[in-house]
DSSP file (Angstrom, degrees, kcal/mol; ACC not computed):
  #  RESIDUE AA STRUCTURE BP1 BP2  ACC     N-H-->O    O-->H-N    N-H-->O    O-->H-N    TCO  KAPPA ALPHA  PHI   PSI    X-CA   Y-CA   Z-CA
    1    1 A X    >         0   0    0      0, 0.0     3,-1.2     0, 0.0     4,-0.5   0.000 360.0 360.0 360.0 142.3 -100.0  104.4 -130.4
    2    2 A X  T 3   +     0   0    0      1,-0.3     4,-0.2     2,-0.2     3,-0.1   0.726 360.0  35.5  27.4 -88.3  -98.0  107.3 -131.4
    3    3 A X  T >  S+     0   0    0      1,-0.2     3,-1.0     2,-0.1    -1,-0.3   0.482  83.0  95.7 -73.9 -21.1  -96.3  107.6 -128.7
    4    4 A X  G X  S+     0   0    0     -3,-1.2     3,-3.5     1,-0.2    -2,-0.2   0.905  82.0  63.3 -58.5 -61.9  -95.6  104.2 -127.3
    5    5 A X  G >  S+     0   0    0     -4,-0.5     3,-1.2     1,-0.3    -1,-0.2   0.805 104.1  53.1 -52.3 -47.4  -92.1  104.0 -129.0
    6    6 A X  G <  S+     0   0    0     -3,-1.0    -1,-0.3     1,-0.3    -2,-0.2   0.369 104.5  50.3 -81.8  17.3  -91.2  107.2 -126.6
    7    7 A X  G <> S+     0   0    0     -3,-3.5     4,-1.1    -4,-0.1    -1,-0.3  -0.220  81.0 101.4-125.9  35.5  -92.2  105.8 -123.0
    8    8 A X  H <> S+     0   0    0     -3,-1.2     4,-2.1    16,-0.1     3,-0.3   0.954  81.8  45.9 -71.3 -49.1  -90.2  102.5 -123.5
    9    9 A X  H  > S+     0   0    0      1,-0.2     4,-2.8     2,-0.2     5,-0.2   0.920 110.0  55.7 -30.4 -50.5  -87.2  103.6 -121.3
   10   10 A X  H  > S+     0   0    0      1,-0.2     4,-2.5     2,-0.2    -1,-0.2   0.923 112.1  45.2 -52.4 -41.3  -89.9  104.8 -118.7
   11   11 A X  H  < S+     0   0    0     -4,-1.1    -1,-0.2    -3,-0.3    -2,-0.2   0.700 124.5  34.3 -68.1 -18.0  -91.4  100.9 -118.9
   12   12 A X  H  < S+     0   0    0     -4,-2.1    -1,-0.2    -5,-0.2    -2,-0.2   0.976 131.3  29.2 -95.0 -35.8  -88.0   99.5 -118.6
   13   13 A X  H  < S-     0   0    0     -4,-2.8     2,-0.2     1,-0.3    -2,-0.2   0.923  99.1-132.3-124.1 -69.8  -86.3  101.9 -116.4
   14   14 A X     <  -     0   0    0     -4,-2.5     2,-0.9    -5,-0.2    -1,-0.3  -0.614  52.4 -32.8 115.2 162.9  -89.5  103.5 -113.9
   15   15 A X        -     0   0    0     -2,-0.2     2,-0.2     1,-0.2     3,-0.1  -0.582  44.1-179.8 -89.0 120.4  -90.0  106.8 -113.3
   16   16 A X    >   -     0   0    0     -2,-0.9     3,-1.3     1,-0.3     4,-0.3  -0.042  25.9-149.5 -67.1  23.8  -87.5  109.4 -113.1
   17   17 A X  G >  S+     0   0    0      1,-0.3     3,-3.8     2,-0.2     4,-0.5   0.218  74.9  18.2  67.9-138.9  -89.5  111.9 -112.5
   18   18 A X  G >  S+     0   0    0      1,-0.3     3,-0.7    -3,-0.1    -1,-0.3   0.838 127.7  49.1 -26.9 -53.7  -87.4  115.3 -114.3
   19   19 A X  G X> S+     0   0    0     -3,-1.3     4,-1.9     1,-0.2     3,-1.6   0.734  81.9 102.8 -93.1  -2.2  -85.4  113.6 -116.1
   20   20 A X  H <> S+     0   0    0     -3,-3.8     4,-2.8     1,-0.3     5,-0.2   0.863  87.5  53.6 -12.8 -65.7  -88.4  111.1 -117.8
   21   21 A X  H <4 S+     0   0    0     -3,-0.7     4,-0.4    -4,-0.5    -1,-0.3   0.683 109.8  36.0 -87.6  -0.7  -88.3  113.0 -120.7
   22   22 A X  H <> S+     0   0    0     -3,-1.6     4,-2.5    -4,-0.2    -2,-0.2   0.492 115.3  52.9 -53.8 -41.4  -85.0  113.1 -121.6
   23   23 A X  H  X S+     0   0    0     -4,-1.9     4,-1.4     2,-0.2    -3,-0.2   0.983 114.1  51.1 -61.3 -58.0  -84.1  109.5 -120.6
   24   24 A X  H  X S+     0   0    0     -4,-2.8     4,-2.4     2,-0.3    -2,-0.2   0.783 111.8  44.6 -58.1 -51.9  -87.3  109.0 -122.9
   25   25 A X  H  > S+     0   0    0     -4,-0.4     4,-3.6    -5,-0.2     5,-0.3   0.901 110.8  50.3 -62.1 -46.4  -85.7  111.1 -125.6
   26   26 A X  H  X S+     0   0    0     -4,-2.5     4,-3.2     2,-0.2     5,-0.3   0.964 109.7  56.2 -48.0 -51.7  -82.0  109.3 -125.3
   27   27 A X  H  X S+     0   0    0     -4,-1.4     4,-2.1     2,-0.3     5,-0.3   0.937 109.0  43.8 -78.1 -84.9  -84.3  106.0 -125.6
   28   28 A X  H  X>S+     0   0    0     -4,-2.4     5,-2.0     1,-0.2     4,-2.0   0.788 118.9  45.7  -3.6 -65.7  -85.8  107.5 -129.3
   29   29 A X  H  <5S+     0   0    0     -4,-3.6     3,-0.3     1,-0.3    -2,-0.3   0.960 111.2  49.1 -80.2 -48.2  -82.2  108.6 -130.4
   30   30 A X  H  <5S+     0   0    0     -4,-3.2    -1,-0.3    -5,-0.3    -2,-0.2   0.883 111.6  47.7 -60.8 -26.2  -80.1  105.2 -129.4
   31   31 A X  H  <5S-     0   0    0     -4,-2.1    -1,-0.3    -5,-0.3    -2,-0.2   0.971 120.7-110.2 -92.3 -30.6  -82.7  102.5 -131.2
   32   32 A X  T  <5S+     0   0    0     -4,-2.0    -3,-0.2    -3,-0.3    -2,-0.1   0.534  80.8 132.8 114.2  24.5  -82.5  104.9 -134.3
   33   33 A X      < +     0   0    0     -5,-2.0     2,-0.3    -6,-0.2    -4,-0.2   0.901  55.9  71.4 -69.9 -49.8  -86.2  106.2 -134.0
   34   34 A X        -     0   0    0     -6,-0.5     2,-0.6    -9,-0.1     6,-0.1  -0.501  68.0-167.2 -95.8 132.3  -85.1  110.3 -134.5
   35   35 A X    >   -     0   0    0     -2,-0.3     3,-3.0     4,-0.3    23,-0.1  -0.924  30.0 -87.4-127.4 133.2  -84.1  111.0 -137.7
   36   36 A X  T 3  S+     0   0    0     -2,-0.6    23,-0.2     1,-0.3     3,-0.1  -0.130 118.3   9.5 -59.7 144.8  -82.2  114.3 -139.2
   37   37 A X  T 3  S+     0   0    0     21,-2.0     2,-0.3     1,-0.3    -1,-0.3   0.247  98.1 127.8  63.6  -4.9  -84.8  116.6 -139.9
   38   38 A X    <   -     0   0    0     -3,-3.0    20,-0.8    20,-0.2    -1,-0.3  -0.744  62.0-114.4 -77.3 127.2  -87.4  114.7 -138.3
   39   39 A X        -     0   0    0     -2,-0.3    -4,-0.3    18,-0.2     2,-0.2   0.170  23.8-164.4 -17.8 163.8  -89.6  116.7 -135.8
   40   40 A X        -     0   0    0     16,-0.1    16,-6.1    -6,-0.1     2,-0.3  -0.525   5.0-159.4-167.6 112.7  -89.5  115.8 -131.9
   41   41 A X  E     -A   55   0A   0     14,-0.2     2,-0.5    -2,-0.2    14,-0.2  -0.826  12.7-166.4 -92.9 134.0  -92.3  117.2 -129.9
   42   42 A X  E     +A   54   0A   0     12,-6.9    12,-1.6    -2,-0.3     2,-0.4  -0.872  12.6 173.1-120.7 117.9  -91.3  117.2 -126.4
   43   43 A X  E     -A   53   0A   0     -2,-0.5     2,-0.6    10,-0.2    10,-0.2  -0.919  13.8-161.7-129.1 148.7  -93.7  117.7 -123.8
   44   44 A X  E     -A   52   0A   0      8,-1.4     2,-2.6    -2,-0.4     8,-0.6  -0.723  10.6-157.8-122.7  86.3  -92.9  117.4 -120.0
   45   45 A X  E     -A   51   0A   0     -2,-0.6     3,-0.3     6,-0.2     6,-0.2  -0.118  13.4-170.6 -53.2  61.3  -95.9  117.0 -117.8
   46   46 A X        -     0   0    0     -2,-2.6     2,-0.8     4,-0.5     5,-0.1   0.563  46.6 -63.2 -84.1-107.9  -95.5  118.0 -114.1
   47   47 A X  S    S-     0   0    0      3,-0.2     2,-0.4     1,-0.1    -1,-0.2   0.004  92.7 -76.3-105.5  57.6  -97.5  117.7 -110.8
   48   48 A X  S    S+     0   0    0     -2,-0.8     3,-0.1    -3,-0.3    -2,-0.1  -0.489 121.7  79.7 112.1 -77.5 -100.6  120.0 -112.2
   49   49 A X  S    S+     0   0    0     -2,-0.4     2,-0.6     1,-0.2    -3,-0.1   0.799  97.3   3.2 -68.0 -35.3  -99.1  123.0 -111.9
   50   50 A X        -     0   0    0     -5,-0.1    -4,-0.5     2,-0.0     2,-0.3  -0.880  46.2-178.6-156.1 147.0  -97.0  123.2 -114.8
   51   51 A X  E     -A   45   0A   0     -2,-0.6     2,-0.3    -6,-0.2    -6,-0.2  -0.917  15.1-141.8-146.2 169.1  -95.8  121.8 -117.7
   52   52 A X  E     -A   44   0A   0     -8,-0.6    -8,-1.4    -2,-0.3     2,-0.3  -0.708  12.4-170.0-125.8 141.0  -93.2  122.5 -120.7
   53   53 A X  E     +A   43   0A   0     -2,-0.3     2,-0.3   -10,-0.2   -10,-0.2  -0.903  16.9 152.9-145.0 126.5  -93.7  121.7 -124.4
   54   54 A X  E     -A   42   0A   0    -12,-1.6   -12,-6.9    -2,-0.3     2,-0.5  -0.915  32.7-129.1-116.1 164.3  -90.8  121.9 -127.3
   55   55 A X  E     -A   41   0A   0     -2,-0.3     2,-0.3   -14,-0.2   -14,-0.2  -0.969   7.0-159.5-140.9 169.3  -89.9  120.8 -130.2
   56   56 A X        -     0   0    0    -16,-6.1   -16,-0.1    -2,-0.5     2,-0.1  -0.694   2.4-168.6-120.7 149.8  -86.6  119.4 -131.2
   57   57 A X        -     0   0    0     -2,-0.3   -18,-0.2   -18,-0.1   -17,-0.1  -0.512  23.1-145.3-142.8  79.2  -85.7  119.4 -135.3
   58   58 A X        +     0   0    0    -20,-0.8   -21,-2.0   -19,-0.1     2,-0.3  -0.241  27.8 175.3 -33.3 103.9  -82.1  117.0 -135.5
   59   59 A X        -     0   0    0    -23,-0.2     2,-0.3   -22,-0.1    11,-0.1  -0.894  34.6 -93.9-125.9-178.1  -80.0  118.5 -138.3
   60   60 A X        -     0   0    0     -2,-0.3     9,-0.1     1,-0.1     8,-0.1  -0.674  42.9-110.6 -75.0 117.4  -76.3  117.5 -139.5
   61   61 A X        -     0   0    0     -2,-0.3     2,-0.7     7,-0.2    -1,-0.1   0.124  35.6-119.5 -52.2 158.1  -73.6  119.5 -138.0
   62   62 A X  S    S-     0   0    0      1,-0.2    -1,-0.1    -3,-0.1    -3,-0.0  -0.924  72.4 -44.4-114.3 146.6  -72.2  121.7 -140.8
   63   63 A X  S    S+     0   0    0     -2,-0.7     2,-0.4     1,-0.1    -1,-0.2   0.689  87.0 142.8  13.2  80.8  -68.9  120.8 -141.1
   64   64 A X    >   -     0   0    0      3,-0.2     3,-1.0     1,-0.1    -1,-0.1  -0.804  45.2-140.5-128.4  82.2  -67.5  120.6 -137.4
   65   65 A X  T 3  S+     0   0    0     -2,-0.4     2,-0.6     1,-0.3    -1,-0.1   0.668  97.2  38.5   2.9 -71.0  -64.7  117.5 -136.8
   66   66 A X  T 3  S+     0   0    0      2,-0.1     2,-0.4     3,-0.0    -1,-0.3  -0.556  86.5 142.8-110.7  66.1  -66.2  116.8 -133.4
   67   67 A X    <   -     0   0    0     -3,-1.0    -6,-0.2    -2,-0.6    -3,-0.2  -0.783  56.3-106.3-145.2 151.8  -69.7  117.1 -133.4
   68   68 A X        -     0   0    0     -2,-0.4    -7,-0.2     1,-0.1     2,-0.2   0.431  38.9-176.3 -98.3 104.4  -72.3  115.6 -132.0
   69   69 A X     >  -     0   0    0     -9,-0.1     4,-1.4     1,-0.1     5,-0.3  -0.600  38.2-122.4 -82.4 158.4  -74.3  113.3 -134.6
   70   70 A X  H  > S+     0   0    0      1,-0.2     4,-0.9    -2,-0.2   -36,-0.1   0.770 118.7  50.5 -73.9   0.7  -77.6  111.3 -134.0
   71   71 A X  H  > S+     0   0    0      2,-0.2     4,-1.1     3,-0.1    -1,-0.2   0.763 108.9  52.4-103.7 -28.5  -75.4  108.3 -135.1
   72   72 A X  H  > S+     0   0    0      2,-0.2     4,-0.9     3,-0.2    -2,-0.2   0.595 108.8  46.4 -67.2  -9.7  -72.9  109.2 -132.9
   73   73 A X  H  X S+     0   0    0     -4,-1.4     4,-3.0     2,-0.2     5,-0.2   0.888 111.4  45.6 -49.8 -77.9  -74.9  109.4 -130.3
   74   74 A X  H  X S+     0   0    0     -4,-0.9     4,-1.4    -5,-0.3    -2,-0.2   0.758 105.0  61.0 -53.0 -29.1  -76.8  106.2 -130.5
   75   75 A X  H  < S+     0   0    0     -4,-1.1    -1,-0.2     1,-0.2     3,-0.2   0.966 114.2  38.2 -77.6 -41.9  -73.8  104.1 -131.2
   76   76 A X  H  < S+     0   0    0     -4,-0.9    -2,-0.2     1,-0.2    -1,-0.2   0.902 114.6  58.6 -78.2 -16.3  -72.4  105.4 -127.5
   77   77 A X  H  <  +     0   0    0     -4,-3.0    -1,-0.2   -51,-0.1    -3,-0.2   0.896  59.9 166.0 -39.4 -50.8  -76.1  105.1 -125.9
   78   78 A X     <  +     0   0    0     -4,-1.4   -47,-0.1    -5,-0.2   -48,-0.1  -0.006  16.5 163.0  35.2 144.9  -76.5  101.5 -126.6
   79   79 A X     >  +     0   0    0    -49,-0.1     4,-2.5   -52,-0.0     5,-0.2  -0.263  65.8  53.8-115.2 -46.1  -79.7  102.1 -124.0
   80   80 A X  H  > S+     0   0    0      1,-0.2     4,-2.5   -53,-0.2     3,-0.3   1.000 109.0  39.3 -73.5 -40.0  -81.2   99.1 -125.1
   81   81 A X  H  4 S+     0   0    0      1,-0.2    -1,-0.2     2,-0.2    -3,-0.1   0.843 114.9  53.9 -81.7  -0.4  -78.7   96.7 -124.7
   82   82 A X  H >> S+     0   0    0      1,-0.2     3,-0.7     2,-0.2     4,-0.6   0.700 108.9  52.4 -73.3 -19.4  -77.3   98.2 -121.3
   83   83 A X  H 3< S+     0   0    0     -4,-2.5    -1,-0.2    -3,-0.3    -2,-0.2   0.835 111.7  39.3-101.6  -6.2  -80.4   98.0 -120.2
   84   84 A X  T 3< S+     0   0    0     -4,-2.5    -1,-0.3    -5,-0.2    -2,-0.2   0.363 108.6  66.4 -62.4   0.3  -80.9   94.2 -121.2
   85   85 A X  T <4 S+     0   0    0     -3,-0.7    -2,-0.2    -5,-0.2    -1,-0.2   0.480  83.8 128.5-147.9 -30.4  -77.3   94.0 -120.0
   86   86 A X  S  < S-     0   0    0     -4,-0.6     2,-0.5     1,-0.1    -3,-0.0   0.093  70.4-112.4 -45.4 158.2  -78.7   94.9 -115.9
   87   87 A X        -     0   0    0     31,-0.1     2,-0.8     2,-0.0    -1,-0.1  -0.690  28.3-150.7 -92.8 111.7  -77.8   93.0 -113.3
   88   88 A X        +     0   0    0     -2,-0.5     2,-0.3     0, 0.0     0, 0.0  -0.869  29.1 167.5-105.2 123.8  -81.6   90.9 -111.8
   89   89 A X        -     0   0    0     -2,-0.8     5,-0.0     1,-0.0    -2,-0.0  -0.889  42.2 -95.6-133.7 176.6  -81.0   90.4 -107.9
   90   90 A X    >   -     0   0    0     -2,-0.3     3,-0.7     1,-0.1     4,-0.3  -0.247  44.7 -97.9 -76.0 177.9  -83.9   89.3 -105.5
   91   91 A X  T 3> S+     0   0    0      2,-0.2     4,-2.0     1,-0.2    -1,-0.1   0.619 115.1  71.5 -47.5 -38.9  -85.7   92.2 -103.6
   92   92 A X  H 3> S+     0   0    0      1,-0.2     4,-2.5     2,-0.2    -1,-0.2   0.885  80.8  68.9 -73.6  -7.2  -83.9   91.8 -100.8
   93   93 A X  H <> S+     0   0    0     -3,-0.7     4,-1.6     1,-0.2    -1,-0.2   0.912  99.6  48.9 -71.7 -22.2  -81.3   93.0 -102.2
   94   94 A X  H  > S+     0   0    0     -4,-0.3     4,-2.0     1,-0.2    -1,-0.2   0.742 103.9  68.7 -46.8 -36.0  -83.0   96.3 -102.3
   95   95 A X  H  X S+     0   0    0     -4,-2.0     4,-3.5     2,-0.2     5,-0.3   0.932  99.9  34.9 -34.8 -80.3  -83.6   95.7  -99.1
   96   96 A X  H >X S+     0   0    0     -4,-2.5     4,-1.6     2,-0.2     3,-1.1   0.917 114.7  61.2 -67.7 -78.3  -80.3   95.9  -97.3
   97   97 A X  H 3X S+     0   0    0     -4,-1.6     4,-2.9     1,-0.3    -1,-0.2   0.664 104.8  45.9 -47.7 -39.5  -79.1   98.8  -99.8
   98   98 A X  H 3X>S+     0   0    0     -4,-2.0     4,-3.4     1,-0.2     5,-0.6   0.973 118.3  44.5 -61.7 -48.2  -82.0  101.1  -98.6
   99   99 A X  H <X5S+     0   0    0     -4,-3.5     4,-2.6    -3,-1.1    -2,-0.2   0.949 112.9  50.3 -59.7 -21.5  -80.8   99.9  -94.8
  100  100 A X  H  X5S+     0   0    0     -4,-1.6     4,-1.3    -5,-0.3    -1,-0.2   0.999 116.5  44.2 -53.2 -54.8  -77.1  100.5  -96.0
  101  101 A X  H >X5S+     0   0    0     -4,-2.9     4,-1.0     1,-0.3     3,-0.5   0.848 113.6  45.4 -72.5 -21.8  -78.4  104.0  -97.2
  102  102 A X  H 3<5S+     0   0    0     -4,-3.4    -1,-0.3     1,-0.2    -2,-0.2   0.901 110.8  55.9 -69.4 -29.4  -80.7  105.0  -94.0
  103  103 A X  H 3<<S+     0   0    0     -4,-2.6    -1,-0.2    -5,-0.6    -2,-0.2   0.740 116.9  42.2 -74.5  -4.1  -77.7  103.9  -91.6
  104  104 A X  H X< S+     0   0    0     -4,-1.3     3,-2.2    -3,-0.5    -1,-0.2   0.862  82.8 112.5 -80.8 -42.2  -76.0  106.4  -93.7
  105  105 A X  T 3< S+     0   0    0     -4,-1.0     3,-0.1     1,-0.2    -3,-0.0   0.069  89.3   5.1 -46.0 122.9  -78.2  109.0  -94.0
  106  106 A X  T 3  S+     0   0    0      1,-0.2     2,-0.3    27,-0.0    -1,-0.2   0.308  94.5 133.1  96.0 -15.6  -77.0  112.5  -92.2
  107  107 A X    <   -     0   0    0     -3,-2.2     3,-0.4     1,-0.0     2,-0.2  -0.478  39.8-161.6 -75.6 131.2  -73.6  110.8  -91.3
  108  108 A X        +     0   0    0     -2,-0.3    22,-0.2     1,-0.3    23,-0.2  -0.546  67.1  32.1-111.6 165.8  -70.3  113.0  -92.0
  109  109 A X  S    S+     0   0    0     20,-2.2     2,-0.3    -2,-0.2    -1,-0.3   0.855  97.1 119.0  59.4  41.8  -66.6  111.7  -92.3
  110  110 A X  B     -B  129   0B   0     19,-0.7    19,-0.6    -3,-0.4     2,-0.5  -0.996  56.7-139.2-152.4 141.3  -67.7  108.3  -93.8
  111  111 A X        -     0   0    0     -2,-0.3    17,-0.2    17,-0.3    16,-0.1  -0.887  36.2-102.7-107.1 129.7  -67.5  106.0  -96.7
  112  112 A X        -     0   0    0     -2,-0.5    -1,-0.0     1,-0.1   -11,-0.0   0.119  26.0-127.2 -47.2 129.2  -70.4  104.0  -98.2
  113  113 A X  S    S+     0   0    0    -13,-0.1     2,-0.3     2,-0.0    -1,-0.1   0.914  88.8  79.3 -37.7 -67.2  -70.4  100.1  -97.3
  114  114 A X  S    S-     0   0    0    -17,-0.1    -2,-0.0     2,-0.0    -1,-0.0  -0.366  71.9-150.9 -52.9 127.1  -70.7   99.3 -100.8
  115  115 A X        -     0   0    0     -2,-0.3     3,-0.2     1,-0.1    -1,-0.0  -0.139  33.9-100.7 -91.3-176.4  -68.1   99.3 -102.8
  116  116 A X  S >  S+     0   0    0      1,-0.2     3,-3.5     2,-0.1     7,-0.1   0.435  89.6 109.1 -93.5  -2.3  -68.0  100.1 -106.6
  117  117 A X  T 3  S+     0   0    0      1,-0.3    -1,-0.2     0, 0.0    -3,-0.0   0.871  81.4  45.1 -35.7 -72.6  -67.7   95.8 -107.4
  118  118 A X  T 3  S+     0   0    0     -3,-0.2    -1,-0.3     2,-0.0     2,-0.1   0.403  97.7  95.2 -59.6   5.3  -71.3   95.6 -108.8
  119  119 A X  S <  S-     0   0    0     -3,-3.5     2,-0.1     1,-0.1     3,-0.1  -0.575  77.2-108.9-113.8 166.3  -71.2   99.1 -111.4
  120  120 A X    >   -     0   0    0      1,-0.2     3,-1.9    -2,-0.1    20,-0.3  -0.425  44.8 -78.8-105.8 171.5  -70.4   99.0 -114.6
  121  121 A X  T 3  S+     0   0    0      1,-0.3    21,-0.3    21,-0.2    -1,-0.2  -0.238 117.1  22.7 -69.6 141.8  -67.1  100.4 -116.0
  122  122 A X  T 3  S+     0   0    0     19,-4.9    -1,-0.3     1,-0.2    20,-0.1   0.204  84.6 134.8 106.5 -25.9  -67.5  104.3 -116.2
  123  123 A X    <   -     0   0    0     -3,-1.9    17,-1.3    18,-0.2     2,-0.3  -0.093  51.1-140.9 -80.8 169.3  -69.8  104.5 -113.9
  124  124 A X  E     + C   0 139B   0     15,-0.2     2,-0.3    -3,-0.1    15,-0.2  -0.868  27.6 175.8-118.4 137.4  -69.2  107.5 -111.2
  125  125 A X  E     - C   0 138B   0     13,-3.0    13,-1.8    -2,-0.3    -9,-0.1  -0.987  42.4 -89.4-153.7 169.9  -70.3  106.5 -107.5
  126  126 A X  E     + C   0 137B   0     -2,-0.3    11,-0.2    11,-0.2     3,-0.1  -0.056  40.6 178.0 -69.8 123.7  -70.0  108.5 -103.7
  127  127 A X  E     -     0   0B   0      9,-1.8     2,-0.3     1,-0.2    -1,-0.2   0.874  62.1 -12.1 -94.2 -38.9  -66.5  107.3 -102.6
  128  128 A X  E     - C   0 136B   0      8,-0.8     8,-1.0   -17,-0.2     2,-0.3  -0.877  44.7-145.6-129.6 168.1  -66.8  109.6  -99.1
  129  129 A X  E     -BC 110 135B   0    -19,-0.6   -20,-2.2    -2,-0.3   -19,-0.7  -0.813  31.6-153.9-104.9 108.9  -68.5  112.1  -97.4
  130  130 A X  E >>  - C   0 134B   0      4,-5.1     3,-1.4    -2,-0.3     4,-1.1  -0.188  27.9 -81.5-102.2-159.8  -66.3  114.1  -95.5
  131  131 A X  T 34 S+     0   0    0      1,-0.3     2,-0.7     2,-0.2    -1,-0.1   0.733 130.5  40.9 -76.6 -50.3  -66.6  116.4  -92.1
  132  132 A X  T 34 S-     0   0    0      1,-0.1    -1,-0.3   -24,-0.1    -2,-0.2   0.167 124.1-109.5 -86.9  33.9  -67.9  119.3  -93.5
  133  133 A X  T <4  +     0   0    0     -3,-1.4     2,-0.7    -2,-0.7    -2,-0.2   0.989  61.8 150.5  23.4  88.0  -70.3  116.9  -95.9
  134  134 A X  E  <  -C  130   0B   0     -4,-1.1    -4,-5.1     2,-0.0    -1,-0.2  -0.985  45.2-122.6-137.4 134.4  -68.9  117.4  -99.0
  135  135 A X  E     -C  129   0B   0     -2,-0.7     2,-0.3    -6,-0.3    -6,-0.2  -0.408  20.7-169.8 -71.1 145.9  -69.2  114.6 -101.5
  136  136 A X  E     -C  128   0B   0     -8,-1.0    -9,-1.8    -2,-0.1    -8,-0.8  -0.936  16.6-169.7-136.8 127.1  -66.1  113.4 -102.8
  137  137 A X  E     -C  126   0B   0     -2,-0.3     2,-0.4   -11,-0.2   -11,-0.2  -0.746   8.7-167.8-109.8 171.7  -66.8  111.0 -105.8
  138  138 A X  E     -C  125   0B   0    -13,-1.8   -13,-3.0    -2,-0.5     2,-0.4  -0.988  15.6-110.9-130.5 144.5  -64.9  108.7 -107.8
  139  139 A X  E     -C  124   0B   0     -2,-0.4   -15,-0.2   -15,-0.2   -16,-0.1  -0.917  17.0-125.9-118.0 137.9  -65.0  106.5 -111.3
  140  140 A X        -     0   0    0    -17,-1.3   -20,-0.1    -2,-0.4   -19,-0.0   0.174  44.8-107.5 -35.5 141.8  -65.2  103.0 -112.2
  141  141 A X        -     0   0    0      1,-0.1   -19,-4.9   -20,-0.1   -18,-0.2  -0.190  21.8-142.6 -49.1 167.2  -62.2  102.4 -114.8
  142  142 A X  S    S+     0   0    0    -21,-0.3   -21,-0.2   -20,-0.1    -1,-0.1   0.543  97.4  65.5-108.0  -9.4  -63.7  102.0 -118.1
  143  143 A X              0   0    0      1,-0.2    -2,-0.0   -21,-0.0    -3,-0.0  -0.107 360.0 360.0-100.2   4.1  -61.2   99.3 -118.9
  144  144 A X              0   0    0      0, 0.0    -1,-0.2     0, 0.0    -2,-0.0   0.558 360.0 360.0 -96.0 360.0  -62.5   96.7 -116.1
């Protein structure tokens, strides 16, 4: 189909609900699918009540030092091979993380059991939450 090429993320990934079509679109631009000047109908489906349609037309910055190309783009996306690149653990580990997050849930002045060990370099994750529940995050070196 058509379309098949722009729901892979969703088949690798699951759904993300809002952001589905975006993920979906990143997905397109990192394997080299979107091409300058190429069309991109986007349409965003929600629970009945409403839904969004655009269309996207990729063209070559004109002359700008830093900006954003579809090749620049895809080469920092990599999507596919980060997402080959995942981590496979049993179900139970899913398991204890939801119970890490419900013994968490509502609690002020506390920092999350897990630590950042398992995340990839870059990634941004809750380091506290503190009395008046305000998030305080932190990020992975990129350089680990």
């Amino acid at each position: 189909s058509a379309v098949a090429p722009a729901c892979a993320a969703g088949q690798l990934i699951g759904n993300t609900y809002t952001a589905s079509l975006y993920m979906n679109l990143a997905y397109l631009v990192s394997s080299g699918r979107v091409a300058e000047g190429e069309r991109v109908l986007c349409f965003s489906y929600g629970s009945g009540a409403l839904a969004s349609m655009f269309e996207l037309r990729p063209r070559a910055p004109a002359d700008q030092p830093r900006a954003f190309t579809l090749a620049g783009m895809a080469a920092r996306l990599r999507m596919a091979e980060r997402l080959e690149a995942r981590e496979k653990v049993a179900p139970e580990y899913l398991d204890e993380a939801m119970d890490l997050r419900t013994a968490a849930h509502g609690r002020r002045n506390h920092a999350p059991a897990a630590g950042p060990e398992r995340l990839w370099p870059g990634a941004w994750f809750l380091a506290e939450v503190d009395g008046a529940f305000r998030r305080v995050y932190h990020r992975k070196p990129l350089d680990v």
